[in-house]
N, C-alpha and C positions, 0 to 999 in steps of 0.2 A: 786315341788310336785303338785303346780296347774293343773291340767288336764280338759282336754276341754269335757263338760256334754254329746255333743253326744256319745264321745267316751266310756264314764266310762257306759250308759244308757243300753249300747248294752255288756257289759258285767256282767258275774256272780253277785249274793249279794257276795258270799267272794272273787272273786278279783276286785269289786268295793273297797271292806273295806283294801284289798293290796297295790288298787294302791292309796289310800289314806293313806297310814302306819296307819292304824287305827285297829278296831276290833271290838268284838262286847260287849263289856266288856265297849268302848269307851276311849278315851284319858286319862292319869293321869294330875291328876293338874298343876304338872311340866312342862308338853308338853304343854298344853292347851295354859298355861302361855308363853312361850316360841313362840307357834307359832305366838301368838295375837302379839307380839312384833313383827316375823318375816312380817306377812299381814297382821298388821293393825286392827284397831275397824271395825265389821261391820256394817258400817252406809256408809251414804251417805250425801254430806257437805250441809249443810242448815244453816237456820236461824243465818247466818256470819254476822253480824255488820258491812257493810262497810264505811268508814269515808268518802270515795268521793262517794260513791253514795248518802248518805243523803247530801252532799255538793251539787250536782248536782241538788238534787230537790230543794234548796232552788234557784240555778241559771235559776229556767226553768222558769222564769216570763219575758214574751217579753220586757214587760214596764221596766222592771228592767235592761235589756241588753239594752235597746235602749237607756233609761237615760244616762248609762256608757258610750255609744258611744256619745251619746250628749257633756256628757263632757270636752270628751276627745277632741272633737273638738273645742269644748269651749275653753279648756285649750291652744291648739295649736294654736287658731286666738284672741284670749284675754286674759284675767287674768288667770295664771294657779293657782293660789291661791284658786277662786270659785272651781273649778274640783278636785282637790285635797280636799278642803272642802268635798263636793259633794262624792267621792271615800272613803270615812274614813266614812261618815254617812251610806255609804249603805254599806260597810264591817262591821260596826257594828249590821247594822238590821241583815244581814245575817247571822251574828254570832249568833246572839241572837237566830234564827231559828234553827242554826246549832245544837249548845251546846243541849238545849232542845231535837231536836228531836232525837239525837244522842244516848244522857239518857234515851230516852224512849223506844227506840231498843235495847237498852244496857238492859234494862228489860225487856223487852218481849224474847229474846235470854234468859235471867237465867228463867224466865216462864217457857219455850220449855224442859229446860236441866231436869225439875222438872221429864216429862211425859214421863213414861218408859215402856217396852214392856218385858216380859220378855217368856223364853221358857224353856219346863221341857230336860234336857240332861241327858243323862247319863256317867259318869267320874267315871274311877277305878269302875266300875260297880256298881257307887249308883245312883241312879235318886236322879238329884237338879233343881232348878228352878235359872238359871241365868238371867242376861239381854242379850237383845239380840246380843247389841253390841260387848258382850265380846265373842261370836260364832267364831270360828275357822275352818277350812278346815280340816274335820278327823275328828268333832265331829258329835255322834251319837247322833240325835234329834228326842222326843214323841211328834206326830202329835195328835189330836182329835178336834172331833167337835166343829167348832167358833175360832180354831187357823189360824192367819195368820201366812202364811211357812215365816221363817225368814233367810231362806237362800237357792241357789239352789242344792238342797237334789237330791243324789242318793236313790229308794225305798229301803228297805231289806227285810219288811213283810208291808203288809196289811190287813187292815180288812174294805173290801165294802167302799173302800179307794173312794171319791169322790171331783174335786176340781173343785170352780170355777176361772179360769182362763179369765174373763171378761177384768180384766186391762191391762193384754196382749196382749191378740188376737181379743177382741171385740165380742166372744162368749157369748150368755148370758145362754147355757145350762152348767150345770156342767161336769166334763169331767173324766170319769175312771179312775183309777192307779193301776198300778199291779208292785209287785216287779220281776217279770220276764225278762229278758234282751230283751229289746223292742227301740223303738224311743224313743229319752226324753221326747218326750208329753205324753207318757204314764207309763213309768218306772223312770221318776224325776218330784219334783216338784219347781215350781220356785218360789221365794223370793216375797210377797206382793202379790201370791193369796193365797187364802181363803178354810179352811176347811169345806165343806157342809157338807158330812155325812159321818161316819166311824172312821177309826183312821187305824195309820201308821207309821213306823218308819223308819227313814232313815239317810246316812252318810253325812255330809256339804261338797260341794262339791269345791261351791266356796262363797265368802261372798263379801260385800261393792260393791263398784262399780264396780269388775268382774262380777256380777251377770247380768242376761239379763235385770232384772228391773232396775238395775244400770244404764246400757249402753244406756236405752232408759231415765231413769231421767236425765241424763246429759245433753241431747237432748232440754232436757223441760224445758220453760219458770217457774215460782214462781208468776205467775201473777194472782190472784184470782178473781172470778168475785163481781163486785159490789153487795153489799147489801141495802136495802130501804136506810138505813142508808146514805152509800155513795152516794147514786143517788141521794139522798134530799139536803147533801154538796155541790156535781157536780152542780145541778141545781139553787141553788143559787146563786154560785159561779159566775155562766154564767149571772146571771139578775145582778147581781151586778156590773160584769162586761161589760153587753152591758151599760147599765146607768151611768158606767163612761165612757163607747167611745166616745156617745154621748156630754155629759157636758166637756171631755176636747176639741175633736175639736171646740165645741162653745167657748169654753175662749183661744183655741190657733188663732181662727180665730177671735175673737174681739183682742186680743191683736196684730196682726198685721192689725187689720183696723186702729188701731190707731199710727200704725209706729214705733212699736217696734222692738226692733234687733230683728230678724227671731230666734238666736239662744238662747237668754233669754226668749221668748215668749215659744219654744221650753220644755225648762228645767222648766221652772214653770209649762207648763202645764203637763208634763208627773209627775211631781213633786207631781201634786195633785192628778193626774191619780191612784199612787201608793200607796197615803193616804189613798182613797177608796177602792181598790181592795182588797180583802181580804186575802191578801198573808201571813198574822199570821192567818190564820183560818187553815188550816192545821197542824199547830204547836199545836196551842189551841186544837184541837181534838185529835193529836196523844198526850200529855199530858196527858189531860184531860181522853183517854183511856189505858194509862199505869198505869197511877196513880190509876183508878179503879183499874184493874189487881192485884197492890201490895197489895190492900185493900183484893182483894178476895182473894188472894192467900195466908194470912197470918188468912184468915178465912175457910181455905181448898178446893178454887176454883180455879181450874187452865183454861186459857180461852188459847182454841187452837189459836184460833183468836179474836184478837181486838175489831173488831166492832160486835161480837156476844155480847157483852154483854148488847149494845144499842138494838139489837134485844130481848135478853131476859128482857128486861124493857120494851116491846112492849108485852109480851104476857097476852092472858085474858084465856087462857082453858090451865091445866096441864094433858095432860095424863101420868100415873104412876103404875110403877107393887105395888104390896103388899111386895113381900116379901125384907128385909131389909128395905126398906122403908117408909112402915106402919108398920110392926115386924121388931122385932130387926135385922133378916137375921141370928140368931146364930140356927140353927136348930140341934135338938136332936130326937133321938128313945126315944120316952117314953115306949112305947109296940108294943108288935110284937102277934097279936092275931088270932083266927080261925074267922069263920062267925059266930059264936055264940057268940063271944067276949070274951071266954077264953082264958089265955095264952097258945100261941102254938110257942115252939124252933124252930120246922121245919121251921117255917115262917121266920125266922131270916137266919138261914141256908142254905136258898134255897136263899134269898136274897142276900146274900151274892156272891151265886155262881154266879146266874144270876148277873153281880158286874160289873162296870166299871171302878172301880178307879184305879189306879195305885198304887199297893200295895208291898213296902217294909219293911221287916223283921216284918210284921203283923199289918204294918201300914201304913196306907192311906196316898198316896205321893200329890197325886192329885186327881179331880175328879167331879163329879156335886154334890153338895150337901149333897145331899140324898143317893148315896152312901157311898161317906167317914161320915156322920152319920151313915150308918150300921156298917161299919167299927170301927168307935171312941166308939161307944157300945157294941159291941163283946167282950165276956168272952173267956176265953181261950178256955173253954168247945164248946162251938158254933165257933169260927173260927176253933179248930181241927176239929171237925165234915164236916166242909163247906171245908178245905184241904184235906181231903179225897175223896172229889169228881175231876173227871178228865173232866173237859172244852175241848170241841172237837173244839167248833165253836160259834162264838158269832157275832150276828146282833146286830150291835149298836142302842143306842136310836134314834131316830129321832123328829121332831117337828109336822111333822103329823098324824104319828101314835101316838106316845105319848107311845111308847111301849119299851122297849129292849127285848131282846130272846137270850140262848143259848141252845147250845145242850151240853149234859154232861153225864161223864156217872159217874155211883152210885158207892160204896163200893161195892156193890156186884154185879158189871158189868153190872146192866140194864142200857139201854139206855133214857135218857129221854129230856122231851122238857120242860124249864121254861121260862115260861113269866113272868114281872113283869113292871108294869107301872102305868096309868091311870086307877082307879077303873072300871070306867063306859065300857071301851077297855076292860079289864080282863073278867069283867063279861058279857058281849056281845059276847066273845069268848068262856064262860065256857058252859056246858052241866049242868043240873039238880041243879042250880043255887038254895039253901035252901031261902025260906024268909025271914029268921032271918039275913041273910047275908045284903040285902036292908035295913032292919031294922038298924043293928048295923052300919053302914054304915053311913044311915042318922042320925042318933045318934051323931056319930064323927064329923059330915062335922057338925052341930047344936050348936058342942060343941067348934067349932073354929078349930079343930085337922086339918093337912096337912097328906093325906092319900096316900099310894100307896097299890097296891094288888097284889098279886101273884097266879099264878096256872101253872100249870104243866102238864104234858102226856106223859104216856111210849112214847118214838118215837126209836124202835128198826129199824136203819139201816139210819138210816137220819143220813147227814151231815151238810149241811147245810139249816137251815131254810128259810123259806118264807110266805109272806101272807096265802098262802092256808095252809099252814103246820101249823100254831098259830089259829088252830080252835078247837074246841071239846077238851077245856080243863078243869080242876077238879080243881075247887077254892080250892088252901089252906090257904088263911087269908090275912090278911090288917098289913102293917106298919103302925105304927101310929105315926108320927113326932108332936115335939111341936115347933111354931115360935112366943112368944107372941108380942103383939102391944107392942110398942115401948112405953115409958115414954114423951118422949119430942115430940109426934107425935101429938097428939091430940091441945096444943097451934101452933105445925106451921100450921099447917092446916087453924085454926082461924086466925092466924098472912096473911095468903093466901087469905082468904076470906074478911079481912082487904084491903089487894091490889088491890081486882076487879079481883083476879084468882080462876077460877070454877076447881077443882080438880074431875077429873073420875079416877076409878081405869080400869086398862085391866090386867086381870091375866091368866095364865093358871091353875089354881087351881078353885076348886071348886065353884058354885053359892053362895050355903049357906054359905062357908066358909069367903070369900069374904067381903059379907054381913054384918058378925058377926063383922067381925074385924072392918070396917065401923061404926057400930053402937057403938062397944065400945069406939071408938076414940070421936064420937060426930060429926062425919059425914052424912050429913042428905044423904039417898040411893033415890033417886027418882024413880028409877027401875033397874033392874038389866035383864043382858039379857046374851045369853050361846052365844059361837060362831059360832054353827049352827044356830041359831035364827037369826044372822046378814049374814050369809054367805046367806040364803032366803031372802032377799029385795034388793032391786034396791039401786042405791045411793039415789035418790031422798027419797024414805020410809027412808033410814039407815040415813041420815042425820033429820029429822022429829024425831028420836027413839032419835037420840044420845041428843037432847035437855033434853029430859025426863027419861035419862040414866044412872045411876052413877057407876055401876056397870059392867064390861063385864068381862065376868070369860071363863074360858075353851076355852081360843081362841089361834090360831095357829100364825106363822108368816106373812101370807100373808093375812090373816083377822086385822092384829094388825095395818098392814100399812095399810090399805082401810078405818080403821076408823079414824084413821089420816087425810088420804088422804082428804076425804070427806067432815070431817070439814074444813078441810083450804079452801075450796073450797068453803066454805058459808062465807067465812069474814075473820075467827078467827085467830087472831096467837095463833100458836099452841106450847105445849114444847113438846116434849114426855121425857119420862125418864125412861131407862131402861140398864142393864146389861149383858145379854144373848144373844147366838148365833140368838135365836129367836127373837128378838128384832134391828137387827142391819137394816133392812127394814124402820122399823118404827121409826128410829133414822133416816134416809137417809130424811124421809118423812114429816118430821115436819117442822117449823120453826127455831125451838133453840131442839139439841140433846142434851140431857142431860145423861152421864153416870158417872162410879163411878171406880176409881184406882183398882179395884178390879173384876171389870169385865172382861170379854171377850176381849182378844187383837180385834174381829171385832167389837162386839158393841166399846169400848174406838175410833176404826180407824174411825165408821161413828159417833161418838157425835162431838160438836162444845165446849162444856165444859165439865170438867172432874172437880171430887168430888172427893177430899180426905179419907171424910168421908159424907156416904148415910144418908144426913140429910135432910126433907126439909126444917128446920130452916135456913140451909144457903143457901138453893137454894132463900128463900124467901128475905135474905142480896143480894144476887145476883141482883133481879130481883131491890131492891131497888137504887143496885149500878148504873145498867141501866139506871133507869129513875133520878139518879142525873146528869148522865155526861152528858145525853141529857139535860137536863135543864140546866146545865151550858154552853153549847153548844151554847145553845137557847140565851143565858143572849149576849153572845158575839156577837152574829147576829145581835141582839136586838142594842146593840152597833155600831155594823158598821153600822146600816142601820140610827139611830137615829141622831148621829154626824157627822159624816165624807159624810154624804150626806148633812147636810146644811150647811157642809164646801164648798160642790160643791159648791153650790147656792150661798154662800157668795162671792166667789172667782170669781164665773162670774160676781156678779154686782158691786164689787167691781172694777174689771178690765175697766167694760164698764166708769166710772167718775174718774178714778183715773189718773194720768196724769205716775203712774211711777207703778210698777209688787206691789201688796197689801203685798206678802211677796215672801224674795228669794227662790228658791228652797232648798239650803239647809237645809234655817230655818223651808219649810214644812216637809224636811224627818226628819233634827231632831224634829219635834214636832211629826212625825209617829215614832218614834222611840223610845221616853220616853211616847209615850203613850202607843205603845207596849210591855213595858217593864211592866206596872203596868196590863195590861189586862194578861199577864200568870201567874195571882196570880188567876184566873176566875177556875181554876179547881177545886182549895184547899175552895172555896165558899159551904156554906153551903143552902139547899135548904128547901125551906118551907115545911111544910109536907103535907098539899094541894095539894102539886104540885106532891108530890108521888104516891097520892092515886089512879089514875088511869093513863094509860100509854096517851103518847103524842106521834106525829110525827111529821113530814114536813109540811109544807101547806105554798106554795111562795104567795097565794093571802093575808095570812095571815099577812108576812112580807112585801108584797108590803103595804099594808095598814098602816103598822105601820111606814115605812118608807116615806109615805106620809104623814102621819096625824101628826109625831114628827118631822122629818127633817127638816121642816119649822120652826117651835121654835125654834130649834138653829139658823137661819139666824136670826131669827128678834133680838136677843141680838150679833150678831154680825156685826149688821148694827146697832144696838144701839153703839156698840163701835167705830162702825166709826163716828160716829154723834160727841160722845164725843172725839176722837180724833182731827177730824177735824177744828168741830165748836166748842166746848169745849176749847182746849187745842194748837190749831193750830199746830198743832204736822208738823213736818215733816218726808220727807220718813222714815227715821232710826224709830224715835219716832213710827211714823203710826204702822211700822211691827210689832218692838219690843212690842208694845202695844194689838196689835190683837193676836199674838204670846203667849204672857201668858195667854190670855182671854180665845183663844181658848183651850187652853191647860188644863188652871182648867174645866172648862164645862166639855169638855170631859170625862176627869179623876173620877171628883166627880157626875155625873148623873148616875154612875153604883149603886150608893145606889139606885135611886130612880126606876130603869129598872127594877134592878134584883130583884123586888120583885112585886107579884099583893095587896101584903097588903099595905093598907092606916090606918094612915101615916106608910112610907117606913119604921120609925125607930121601928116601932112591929115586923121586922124581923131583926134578927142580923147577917150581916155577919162575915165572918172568919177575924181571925186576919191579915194572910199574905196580903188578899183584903182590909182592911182597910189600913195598912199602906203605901200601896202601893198606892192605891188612894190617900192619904193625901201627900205622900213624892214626889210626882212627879210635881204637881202643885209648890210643894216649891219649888222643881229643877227650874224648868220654869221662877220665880219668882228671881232665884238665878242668871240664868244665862248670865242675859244684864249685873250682874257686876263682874264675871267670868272672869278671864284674856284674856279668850281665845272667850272673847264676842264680844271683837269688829271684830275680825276676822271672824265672820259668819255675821254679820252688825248688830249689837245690839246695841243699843245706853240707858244710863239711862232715867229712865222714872222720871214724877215729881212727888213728895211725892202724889200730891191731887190723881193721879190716881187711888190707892190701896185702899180706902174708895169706891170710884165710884165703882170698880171692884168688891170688894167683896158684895156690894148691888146688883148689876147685876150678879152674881153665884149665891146668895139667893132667889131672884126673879125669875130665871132660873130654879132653884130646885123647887119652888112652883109653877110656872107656869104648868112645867111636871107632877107635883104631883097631879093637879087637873086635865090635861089633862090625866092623866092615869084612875082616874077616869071615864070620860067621853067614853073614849076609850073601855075600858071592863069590861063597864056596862051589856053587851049584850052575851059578853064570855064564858061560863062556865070552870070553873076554873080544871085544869085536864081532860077536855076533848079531846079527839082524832080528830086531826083537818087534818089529810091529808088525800087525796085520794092517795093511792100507787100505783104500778106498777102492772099490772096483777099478780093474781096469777103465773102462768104458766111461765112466764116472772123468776120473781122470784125464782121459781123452779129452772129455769132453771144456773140462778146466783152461786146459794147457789150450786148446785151437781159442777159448773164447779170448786168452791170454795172448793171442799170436798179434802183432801188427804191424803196419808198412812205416818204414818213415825216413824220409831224406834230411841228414842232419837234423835238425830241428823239427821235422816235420812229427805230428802227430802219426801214431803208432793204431792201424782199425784192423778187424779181423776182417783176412781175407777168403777162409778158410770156409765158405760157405759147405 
């Protein structure tokens, strides 16, 4: 039954609906049900779990393939005991990688499955709202403004049917449709573009990967572009990494000036190579960002992507509509009145007609708002009256006119024109405008009310309407809608202002209105400005205003993103957070898009995070969840740069006087291995609240610093333990390792008290239980295992009783040496400050759109954003 779209494009609406065995009545349940079994869910396969591609990135570490060929050589001209050692430690690290990061996909996959699309259809002739996935070939599907097409549709009617077609063709104008049998560019439309203006109904023609958006996503990479976030990872990564290429050729090149096998000199040094390089910082970050996720997701936040949440823990300015957000979003008809302010039916009546929602058996199916409120109000008396009138033609709302219109004609067969919209529109259109009308007007918008107006004009012989034709018309009164401020609005706000987040509102509603709402939250209004007011200034004036700005009301879509736009462009990260078709610009144009499960399939397609429930309480949980994983982020850095760099330093001057390797290779990766083991407890760590209060980024001069001024600390008690080994204890080689081997092991392990915090002393912050015990039980391992059966096999020899006194004085001294040098260190710091320079604005833009994608439940995610 599949048929090919030009073919069905070029013919009739009823034998498109034939040659799809369909109608216009649309599929019965049965069928529906039936054909989904026969073609399948329509999606497209994403967000798959694969177990060897997360295996593969844990093998993509050169150092790590080189070591294994080291061995392996090893193994074949000497002991194959060491390589097999050696083989079994580094299958464990990478399991260790694997298991983790595997769970953490395995959760961001049940994330994905959460965030669903759905489309109004009609079945057995009822209009329902399914998902999209469950769409079939032969179902009739309700196109309207802000819908993404969810499948490649044959037209059957239109109305000033308009799509934009950018993801496809790389068009940025929007593009006609007519249900008249034409090419499919004009008489079908395809899966993942976008409803701009009008509405449309049409038959599924084909669904999932038949469709053309299919056929080119299959095509496409899943690759997203980097975030600050990532690029601050990357760049680390790389300093990290050139400062161990450095440090190991210098100790593989002392260890053969002193005539060591070529192939033990080899393995030790790649051995320490691998200590250092940060190849668990990956792991600790994807973690570290699932585990948020599960946080927010169980607090009604679902994160399209990962590392938006480290961005939304970056942001200082929120922009945010009013309604649901500061009101509740449950919008009722309080009264339906003239310009004098008495109650007038007509005004209800004409509402009505002039109507867009989708109305079954006298009830509102679908629709914006403010319609199915006319509807949800309606007596029988006023929707019979408003069913007597016959609809010839209707111009849909739009977002720059702010208007609807139809043409209709009366009970008694006059012809007439009703507009209904935007007060300010209505009455700029009407003739003989009374002054009580302005009066009552500002009265409502004073009193907090959300208004729309209505007027009317014989239009005897018109079909359809136009700009010129919505002039010289006769105000017949205001609806007056109630959205009250929200209960819990007013503490998140303050709980925001706690964060170092400056919150503006941008609405399309009213100044006064706006305002009111603002003030009774306990929102201070700095000023408030219209969107004509912003649409006259330059960016340079508009960005000057927006400082001094709290309010922008009355504004369109392409004003909403320039206010955006503008301020990112002075500094700020930005949120936007919005709902509506008008808003999906200004969601593209932010830093962190923030929308709500209940929005627009295009706003939900351009946010980065989606809201269960339109709360900013939990947007403000969110922003906090950001700035923990970066901080625990930060802790681990903090770690590899502290330890495991004056492990370098130890390991070259130990080489340069030691007559025999300081320790085996194997015994450094097992010592990289149980210390890896105790640092993925680093996510579940709890963070100061200091460190909340305002966001943080990157800054490598920040970390080169710390990694100079601490790194040395650890050498000098690990050249205190060679001192005691040597001169102390006369240790020999077994002794010497085994002895440095647990030294180094506790240090490492137990300095995350003293890192992971800027409070003195460390123990005024308390960390998590899993970080505690893991710091404590790992050093015991260490401690445990020179007399482990399987000790002697990795060359561990018992140590002598007087050791473990000596030892644990030097971990105590160690701890208070760093604790006083932290001290000293960030004296000068200010604590939650913003410490990086990022990547260009424009740069970043650029990141984030290549990173943007569509996708219905499963479906694959492609930048629309041409």
């Amino acid at each position: 039954m599949l048929q090919d779209i030009d073919r069905v494009a070029q013919m009739s609406c009823d034998a498109a609906l034939g040659a799809m065995e369909s109608r216009p009545a649309g599929l019965s349940p049965d069928e529906a049900s039936r054909r989904l079994s026969e073609y399948g869910p329509n999606a497209l396969t994403s967000h798959t779990v694969r177990a060897w591609s997360v295996l593969a990135r844990q093998l993509r570490n050169p150092l790590l393939l080189l070591l294994l060929a080291a061995a392996a050589v090893s193994g074949l001209t000497g002991d194959p005991t060491d390589a097999v050692i050696i083989g079994v430690i580094v299958g464990l690290s990478v399991g260790l990688g694997f298991v983790n990061e595997f769970r953490s996909e395995q959760a961001v996959a049940a994330l994905h499955a959460q965030i669903r699309h759905t489309a109004l259809v009609v079945r057995a002739g009822t209009p329902q709202r399914v998902d999209v996935v469950s769409l079939v070939p032969g179902d009739v599907v309700q196109l309207s403004v802000g819908d993404i097409v969810p499948a490649d549709m044959r037209l059957l009617e239109t109305t000033e049917l308009e799509c934009d077609e950018a993801i496809l063709t790389g068009e940025s104008m929007p593009v006609e449709k007519t249900s008249d049998p034409s090419s499919h560019a004009q008489s079908c439309v395809l899966m993942g573009t976008v409803v701009r203006e009008g509405a449309g109904r049409g038959v599924v023609v084909r669904t999932g990967m038949q469709t053309a958006f299919g056929r080119i996503a299959l095509g496409l990479g899943e690759r997203p572009g980097e975030t600050a976030f990532q690029v601050g990872l990357r760049k680390f990564s790389f300093l990290l990494v050139r400062v161990a290429g450095v440090l190991t050729v210098s100790i593989f090149v002392i260890n053969v000036a002193l005539h060591r096998p070529l192939i033990d000199a080899l393995l030790f040094s790649l051995a320490i190579a691998i200590g250092l390089t940060p190849q668990l910082l990956p792991a600790i970050v994807t973690v570290s960002l699932s585990t948020g996720s599960r946080r927010l997701a169980r607090k009604k936040v679902l994160v399209k992507r990962l590392v938006s949440i480290e961005d939304l823990g970056n942001i200082t300015l929120l922009f945010t509509d009013k309604t649901g957000t500061l009101t509740e979003g449950h919008i009722t008809l309080d009264r339906a009145i003239d310009a004098e302010g008495a109650a007038a039916i007509p005004v209800h009546v004409l509402g009505l007609v002039c109507n867009e929602a989708l109305v079954d058996a006298g009830k509102a199916v679908s629709g914006n708002a403010l319609d199915v409120a006319l509807w949800d109000a309606a007596e029988p008396l006023v929707a019979g009256a408003a069913g007597r009138w016959n609809r010839v033609a209707l111009r849909p709302f739009d977002h720059e006119r702010r208007l609807s219109a139809v043409v209709a004609d009366a009970p008694d067969r006059q012809r007439w024109l009703i507009v209904k919209g935007e007060p300010e529109g209505v009455l700029a259109r009407s003739n003989d405008v009374p002054p009580s009308a302005k009066t009552t007007l500002s009265a409502l918008y004073d009193a907090g009310a959300r208004v729309i107006a209505i007027g009317a004009r014989l239009a005897p012989g018109l079909s359809t309407p136009t700009d010129a034709d919505e002039q010289h018309l006769g105000l017949i009164g205001f609806a007056v809608f109630t959205d009250r401020p929200k209960g819990d609005a007013a503490p998140s706000l303050a709980r925001l202002a706690q964060l170092g987040i400056v919150v503006k509102v941008i609405t399309g509603d009213s100044e006064q209105v706006a305002v009111k709402v603002c003030h009774d939250l306990g929102l201070d209004v700095l000023g408030s400005m219209t969107g004509n007011q912003v649409d006259a200034l330059d960016d340079d004036a508009l960005g000057d205003a927006i400082d001094h700005t709290t309010v922008f009301a009355r504004v369109g879509p392409e004003t909403k993103a320039r206010i955006v736009r503008v301020q990112r462009l002075r500094g700020a990260d930005v949120a936007f957070m919005g709902d509506g078709v008008n808003d999906a610009v200004a969601l593209h144009h932010a830093d962190v898009g923030i929308s709500v499960d209940t929005g627009t399939d295009v706003a939900k397609d351009a946010a980065d995070i989606i809201l269960l429930d339109k709360d900013l309480g939990v947007l403000a949980d969110g922003v906090v969840e950001g700035r923990r994983i970066f901080a625990n982020t930060i802790k681990y850095v903090l770690m590899a740069t502290s330890s495991n760099f004056g492990n370098m330093f130890s390991a070259a001057g130990a080489s340069a006087f030691l007559s025999f390797l300081p320790m085996l290779p194997s015994q450094i990766l097992l010592n990289n291995l149980l210390y890896d083991g105790s640092q993925m407890t680093i996510p579940t760590d709890d963070v100061d609240e200091e460190m909340l209060a305002r966001p943080s980024a990157w800054d490598l001069g920040f970390i080169r610093s710390f990694m100079i001024f601490f790194g040395p600390l650890s050498s000098i008690f690990d050249f205190a333990t060679f001192g005691v080994m040597i001169g102390l204890l006369h240790a020999h080689a077994a002794e010497f390792r085994t002895g440095w081997f647990v030294e180094s092991l506790s240090t490492q392990a137990l300095i995350i008290f003293v890192i992971r915090t800027r409070r003195r002393p460390f123990w005024k912050s308390r960390p998590s239980k899993p970080l505690t015990i893991a710091s404590l039980v790992v050093p015991a391992i260490g401690v445990a295992v020179p007399y482990a059966p399987f000790g002697h096999a990795l060359g561990f020899t018992h140590l002598p009783l007087v050791y473990y006194p000596i030892l644990a004085a030097m971990v105590i001294a160690y701890l208070v040496l760093v604790e006083q040098a932290k001290g000293v260190f960030y004296k000068h710091r200010a604590i939650g400050a913003p410490v990086a320079v990022r990547e260009p604005r424009r740069i970043r833009r650029i990141r984030r759109r290549a990173a943007r994608f569509s996708h219905w439940g499963t479906l694959t995610r492609v930048d629309r954003d041409h």
